[in-house]
PDB file as gemmi writes it, atoms N, CA and C in Angstrom:
CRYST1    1.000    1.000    1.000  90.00  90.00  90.00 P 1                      
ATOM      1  N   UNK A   1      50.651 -25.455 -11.795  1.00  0.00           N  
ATOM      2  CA  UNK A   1      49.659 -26.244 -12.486  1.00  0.00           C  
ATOM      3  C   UNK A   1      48.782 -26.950 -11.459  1.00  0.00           C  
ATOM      4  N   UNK A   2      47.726 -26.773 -11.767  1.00  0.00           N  
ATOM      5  CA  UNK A   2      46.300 -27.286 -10.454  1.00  0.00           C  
ATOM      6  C   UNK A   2      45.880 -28.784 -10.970  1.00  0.00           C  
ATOM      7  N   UNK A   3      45.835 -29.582 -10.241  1.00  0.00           N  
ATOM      8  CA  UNK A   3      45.028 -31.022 -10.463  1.00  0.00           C  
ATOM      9  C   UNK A   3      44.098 -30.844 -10.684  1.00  0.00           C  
ATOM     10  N   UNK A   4      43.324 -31.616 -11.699  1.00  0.00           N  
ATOM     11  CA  UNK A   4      41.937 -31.365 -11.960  1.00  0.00           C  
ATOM     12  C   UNK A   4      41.272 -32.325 -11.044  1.00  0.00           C  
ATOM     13  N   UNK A   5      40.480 -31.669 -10.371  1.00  0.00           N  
ATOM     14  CA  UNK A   5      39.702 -32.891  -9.072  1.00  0.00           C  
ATOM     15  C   UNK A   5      37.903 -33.367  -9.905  1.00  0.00           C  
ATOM     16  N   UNK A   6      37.808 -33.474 -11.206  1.00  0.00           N  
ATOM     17  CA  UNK A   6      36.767 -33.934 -11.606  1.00  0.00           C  
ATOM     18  C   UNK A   6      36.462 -35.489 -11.412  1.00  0.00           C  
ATOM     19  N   UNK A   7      37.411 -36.578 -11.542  1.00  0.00           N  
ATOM     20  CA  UNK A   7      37.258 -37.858 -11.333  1.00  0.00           C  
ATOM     21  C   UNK A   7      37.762 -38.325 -10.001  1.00  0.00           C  
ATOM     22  N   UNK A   8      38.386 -37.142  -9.005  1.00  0.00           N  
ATOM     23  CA  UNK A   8      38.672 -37.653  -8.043  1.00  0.00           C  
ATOM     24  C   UNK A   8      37.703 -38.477  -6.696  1.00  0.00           C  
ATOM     25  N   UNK A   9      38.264 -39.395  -6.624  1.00  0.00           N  
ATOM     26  CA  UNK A   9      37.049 -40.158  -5.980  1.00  0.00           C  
ATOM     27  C   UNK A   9      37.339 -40.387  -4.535  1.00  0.00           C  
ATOM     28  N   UNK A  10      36.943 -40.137  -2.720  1.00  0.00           N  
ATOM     29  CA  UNK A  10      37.867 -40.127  -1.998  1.00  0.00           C  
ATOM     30  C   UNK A  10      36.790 -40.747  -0.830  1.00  0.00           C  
ATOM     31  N   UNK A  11      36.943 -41.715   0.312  1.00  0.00           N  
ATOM     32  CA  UNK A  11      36.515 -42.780   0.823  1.00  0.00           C  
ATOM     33  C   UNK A  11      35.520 -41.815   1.866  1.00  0.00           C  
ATOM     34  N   UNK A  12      34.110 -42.324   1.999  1.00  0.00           N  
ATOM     35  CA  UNK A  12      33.432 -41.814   2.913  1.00  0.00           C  
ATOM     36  C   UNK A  12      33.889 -41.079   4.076  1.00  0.00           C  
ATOM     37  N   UNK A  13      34.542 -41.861   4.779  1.00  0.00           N  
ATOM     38  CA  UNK A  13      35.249 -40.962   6.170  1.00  0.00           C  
ATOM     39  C   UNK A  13      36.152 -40.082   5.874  1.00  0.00           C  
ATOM     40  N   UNK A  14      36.291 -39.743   4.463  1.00  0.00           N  
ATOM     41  CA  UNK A  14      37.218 -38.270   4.322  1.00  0.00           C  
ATOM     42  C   UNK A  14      35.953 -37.497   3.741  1.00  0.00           C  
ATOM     43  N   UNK A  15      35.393 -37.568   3.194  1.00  0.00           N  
ATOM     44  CA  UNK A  15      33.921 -37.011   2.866  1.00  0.00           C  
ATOM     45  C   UNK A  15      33.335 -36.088   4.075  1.00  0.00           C  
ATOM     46  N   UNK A  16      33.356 -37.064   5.172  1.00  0.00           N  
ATOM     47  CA  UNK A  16      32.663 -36.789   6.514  1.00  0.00           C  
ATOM     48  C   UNK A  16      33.471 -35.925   7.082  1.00  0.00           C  
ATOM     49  N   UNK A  17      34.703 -36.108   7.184  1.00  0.00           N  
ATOM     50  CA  UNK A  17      35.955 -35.420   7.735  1.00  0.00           C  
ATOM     51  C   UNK A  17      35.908 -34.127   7.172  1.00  0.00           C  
ATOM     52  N   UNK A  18      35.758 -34.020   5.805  1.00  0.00           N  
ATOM     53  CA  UNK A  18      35.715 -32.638   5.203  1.00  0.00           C  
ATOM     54  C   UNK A  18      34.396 -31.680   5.058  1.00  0.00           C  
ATOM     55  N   UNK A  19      33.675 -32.454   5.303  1.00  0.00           N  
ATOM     56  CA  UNK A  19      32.087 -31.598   5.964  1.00  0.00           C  
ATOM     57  C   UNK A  19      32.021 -30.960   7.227  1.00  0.00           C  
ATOM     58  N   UNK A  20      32.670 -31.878   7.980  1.00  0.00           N  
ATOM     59  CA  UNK A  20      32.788 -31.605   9.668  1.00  0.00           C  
ATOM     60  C   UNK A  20      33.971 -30.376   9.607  1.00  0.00           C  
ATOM     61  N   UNK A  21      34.938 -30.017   8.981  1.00  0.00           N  
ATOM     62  CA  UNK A  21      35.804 -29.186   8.808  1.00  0.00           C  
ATOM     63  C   UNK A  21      35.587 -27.545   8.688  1.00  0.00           C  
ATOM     64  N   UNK A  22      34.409 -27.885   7.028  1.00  0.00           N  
ATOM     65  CA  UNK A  22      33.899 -27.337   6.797  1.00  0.00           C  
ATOM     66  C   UNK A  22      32.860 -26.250   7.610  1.00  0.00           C  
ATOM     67  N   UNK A  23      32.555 -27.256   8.100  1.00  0.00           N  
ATOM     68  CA  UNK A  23      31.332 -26.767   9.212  1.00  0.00           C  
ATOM     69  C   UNK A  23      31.144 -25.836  10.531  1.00  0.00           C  
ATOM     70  N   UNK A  24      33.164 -26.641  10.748  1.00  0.00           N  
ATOM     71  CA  UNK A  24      33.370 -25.552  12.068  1.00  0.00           C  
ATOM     72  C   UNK A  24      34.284 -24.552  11.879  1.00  0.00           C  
ATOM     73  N   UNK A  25      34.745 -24.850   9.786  1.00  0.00           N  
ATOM     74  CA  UNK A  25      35.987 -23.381   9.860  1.00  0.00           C  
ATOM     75  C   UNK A  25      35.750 -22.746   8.120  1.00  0.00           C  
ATOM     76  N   UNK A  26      34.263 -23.698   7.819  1.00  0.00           N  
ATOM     77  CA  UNK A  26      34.214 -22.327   6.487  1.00  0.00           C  
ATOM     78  C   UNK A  26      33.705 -20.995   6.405  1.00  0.00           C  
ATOM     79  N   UNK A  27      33.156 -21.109   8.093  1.00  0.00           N  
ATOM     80  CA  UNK A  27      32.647 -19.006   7.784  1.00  0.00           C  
ATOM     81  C   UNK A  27      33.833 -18.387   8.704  1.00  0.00           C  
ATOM     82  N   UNK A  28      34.849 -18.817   8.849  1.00  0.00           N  
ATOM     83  CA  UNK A  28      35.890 -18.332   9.794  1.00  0.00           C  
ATOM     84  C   UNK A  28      36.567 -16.986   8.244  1.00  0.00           C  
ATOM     85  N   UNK A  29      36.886 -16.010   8.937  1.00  0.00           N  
ATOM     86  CA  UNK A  29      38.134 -15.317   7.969  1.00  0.00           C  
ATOM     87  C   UNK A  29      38.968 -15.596   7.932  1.00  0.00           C  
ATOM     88  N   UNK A  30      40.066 -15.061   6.880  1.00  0.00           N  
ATOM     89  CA  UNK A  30      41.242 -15.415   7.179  1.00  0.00           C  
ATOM     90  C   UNK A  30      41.923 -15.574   8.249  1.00  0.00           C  
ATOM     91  N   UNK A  31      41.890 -14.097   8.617  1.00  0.00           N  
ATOM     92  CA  UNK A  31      42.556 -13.815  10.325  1.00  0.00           C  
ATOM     93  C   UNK A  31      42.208 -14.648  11.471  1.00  0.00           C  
ATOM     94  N   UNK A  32      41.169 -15.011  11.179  1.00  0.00           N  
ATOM     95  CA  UNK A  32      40.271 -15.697  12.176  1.00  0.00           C  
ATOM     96  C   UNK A  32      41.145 -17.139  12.281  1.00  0.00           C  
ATOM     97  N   UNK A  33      40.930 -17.887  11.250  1.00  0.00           N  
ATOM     98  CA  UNK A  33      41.758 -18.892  10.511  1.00  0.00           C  
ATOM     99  C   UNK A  33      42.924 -18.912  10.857  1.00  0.00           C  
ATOM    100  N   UNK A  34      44.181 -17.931  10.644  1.00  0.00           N  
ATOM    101  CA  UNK A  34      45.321 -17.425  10.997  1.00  0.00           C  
ATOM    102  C   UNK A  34      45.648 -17.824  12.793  1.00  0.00           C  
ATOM    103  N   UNK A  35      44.903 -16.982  13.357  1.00  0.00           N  
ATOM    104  CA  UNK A  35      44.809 -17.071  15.038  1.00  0.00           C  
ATOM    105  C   UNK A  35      44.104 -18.259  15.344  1.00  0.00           C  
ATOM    106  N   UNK A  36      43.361 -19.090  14.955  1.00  0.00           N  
ATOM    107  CA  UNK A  36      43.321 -20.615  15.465  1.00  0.00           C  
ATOM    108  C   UNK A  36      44.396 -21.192  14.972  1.00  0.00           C  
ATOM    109  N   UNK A  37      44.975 -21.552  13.675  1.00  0.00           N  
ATOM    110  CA  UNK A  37      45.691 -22.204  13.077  1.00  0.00           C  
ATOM    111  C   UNK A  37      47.021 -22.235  14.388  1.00  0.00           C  
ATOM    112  N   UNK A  38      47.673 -20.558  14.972  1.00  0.00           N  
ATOM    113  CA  UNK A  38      48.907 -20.366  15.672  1.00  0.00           C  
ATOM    114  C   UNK A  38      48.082 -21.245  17.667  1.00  0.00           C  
ATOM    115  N   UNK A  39      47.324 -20.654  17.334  1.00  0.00           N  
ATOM    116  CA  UNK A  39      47.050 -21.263  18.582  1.00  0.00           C  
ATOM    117  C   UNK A  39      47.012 -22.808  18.615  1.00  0.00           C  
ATOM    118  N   UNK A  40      46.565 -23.556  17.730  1.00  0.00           N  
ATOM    119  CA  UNK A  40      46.866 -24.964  18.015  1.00  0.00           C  
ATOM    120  C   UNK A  40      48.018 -25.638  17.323  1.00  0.00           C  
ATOM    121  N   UNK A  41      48.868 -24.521  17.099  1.00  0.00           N  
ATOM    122  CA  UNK A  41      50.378 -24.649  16.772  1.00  0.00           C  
ATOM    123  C   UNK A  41      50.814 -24.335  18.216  1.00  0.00           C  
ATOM    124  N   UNK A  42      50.707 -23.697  18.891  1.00  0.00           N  
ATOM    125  CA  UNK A  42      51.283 -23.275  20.567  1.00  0.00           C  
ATOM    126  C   UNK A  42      50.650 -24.543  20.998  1.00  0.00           C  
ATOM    127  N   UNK A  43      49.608 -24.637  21.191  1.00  0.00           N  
ATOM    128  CA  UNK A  43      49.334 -25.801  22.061  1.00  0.00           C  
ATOM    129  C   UNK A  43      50.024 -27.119  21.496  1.00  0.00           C  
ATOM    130  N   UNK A  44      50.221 -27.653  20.365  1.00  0.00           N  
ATOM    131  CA  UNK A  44      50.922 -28.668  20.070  1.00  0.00           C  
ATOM    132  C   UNK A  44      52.350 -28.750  20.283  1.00  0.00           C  
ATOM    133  N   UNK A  45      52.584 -27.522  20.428  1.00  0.00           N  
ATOM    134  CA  UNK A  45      54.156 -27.747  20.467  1.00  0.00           C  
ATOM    135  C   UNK A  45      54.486 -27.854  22.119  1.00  0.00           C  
ATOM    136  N   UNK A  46      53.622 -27.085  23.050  1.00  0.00           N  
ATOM    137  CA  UNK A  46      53.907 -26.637  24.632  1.00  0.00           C  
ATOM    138  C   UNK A  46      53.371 -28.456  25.119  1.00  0.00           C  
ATOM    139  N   UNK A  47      52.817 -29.237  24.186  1.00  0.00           N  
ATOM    140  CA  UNK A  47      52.194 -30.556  24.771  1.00  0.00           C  
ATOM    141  C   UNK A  47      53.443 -31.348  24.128  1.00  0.00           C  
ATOM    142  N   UNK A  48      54.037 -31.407  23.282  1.00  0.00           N  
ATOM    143  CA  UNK A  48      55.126 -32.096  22.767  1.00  0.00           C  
ATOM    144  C   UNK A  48      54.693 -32.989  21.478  1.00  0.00           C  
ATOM    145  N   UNK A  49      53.520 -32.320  21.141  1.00  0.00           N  
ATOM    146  CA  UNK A  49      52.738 -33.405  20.200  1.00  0.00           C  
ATOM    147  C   UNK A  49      52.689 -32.889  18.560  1.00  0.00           C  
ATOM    148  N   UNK A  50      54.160 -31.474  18.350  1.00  0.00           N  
ATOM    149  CA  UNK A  50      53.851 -30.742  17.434  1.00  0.00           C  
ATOM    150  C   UNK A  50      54.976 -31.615  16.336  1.00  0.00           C  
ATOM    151  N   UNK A  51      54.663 -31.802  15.111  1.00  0.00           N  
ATOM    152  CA  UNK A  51      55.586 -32.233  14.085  1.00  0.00           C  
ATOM    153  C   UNK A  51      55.253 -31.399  12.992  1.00  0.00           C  
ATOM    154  N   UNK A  52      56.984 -30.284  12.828  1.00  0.00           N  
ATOM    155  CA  UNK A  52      56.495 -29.732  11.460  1.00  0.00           C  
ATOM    156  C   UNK A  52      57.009 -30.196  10.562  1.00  0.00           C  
ATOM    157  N   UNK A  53      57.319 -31.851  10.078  1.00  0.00           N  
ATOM    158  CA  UNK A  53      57.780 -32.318   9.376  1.00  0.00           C  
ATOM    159  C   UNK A  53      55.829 -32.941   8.615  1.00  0.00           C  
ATOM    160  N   UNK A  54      55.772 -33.666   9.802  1.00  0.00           N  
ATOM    161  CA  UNK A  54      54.351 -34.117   9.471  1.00  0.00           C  
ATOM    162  C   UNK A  54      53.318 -32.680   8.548  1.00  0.00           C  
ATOM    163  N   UNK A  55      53.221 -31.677   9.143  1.00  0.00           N  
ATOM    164  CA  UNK A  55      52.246 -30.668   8.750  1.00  0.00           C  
ATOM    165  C   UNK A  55      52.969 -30.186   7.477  1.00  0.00           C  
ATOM    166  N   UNK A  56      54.139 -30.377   7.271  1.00  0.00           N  
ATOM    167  CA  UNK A  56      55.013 -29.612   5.721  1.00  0.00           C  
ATOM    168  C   UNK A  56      54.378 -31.043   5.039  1.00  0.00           C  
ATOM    169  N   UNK A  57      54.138 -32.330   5.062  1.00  0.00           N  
ATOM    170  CA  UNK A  57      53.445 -33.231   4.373  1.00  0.00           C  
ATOM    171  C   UNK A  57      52.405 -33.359   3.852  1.00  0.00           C  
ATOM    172  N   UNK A  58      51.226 -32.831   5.271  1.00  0.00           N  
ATOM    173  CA  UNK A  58      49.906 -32.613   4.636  1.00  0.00           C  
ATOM    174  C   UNK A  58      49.780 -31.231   4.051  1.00  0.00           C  
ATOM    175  N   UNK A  59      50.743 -30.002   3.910  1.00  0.00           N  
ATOM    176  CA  UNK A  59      50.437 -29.159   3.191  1.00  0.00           C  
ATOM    177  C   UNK A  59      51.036 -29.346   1.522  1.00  0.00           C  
ATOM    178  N   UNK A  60      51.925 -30.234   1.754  1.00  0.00           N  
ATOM    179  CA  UNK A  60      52.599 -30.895   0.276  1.00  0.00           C  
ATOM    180  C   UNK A  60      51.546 -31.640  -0.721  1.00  0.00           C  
ATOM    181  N   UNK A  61      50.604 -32.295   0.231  1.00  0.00           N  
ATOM    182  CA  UNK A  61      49.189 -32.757  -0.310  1.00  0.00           C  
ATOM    183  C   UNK A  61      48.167 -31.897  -0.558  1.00  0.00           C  
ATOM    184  N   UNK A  62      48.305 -30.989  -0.234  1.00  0.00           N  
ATOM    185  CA  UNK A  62      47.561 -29.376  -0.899  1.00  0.00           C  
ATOM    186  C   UNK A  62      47.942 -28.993  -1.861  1.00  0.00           C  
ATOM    187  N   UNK A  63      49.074 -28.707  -1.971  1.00  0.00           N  
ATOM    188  CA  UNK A  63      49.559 -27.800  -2.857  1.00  0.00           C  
ATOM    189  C   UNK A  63      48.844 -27.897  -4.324  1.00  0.00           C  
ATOM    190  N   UNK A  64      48.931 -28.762  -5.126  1.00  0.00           N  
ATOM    191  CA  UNK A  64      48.274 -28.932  -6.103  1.00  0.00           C  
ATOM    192  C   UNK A  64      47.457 -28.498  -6.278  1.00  0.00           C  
ATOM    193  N   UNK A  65      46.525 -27.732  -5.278  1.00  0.00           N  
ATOM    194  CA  UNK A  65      44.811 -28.240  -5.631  1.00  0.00           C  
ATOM    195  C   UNK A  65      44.501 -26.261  -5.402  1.00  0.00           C  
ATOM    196  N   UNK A  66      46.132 -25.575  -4.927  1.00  0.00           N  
ATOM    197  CA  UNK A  66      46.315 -24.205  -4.257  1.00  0.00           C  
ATOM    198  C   UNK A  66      46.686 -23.327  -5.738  1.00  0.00           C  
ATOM    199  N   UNK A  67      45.938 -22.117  -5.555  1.00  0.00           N  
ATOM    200  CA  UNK A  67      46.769 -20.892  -6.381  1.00  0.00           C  
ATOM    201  C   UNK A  67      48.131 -20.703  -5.861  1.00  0.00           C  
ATOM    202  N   UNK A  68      48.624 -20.064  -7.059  1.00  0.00           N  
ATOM    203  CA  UNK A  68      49.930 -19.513  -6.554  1.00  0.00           C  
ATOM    204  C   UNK A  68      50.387 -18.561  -5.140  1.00  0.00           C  
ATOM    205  N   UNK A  69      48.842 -18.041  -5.145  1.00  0.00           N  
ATOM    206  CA  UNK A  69      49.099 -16.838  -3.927  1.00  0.00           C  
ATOM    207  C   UNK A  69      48.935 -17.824  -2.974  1.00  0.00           C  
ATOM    208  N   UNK A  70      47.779 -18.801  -3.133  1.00  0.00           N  
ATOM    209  CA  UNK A  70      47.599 -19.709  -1.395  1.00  0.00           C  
ATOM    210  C   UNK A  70      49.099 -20.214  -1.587  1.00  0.00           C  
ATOM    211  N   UNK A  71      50.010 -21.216  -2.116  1.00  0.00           N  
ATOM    212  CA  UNK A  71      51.076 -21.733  -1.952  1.00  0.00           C  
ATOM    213  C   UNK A  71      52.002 -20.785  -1.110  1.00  0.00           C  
ATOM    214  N   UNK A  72      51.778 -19.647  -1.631  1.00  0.00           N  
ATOM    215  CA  UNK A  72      52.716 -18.917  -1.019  1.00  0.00           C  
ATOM    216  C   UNK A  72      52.687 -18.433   0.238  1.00  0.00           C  
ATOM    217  N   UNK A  73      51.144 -18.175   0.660  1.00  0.00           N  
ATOM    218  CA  UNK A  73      50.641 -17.934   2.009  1.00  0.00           C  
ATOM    219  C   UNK A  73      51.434 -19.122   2.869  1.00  0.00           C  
ATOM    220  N   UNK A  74      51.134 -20.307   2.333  1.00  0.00           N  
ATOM    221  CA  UNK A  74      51.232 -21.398   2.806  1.00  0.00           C  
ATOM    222  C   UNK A  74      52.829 -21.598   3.341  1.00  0.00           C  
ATOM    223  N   UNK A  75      53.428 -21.529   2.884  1.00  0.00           N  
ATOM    224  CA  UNK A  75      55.114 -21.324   2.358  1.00  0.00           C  
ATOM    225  C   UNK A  75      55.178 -20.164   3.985  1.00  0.00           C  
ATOM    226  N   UNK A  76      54.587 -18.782   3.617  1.00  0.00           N  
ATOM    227  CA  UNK A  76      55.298 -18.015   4.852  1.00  0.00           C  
ATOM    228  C   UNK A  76      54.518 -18.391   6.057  1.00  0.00           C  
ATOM    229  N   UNK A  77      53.384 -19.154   6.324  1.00  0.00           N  
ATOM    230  CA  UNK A  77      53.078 -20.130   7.414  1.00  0.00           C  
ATOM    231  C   UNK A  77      53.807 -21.075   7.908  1.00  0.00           C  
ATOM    232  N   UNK A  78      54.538 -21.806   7.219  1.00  0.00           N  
ATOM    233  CA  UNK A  78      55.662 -22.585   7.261  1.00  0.00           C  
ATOM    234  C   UNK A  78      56.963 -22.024   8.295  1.00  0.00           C  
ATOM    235  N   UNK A  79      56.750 -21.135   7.359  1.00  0.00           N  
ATOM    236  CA  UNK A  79      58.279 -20.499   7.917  1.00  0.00           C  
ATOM    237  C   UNK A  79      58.084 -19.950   9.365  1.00  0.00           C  
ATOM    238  N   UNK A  80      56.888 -19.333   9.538  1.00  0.00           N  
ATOM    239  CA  UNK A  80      56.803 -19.033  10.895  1.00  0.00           C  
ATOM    240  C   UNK A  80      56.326 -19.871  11.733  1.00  0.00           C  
ATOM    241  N   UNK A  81      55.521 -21.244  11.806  1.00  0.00           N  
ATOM    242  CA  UNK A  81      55.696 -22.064  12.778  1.00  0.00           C  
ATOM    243  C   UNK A  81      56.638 -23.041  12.570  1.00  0.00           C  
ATOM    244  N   UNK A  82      57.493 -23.177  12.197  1.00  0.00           N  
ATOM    245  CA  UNK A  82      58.795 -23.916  12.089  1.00  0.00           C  
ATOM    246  C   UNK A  82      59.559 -23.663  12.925  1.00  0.00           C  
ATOM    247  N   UNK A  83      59.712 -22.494  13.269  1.00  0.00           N  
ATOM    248  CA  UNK A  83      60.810 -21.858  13.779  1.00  0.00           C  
ATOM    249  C   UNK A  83      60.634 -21.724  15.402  1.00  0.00           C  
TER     250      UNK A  83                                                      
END                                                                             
């Protein structure tokens, strides 16, 4: 079941945050997407700065808003930088 984001209302600097996001990863492909995503999973983890407790949180704050197939993408992303 998907949240309906019609009244959702969310503070300028996440506004900005999600434009700027947008900007440098909405014409990316998947794959494309995929191979940055692992690469600044390697670099966070080889710097000591990686938490996949933290990132299973902010994807827990997704979920809602995900199809069944993204959840699930999401889910075997999990599983492979976890490990």
């Amino acid at each position: 079941m998907r949240k309906k984001l019609k009244n959702y209302m969310c503070a300028d600097d996440e506004k900005k945050r999600a434009a700027e996001l947008m900007e440098k990863y909405g014409s990316m492909s998947e794959d494309a997407l995929y191979a940055k995503l692992m690469s600044e999973v390697a670099s966070a983890k080889s710097s000591g700065n990686f938490s996949a407790a933290r990132l299973a949180e902010d994807i827990d704050r997704m979920r809602p808003y995900l199809t069944h197939e993204q959840v699930e993408k999401l889910n075997h992303l999990l599983r492979i930088i976890g490990s």
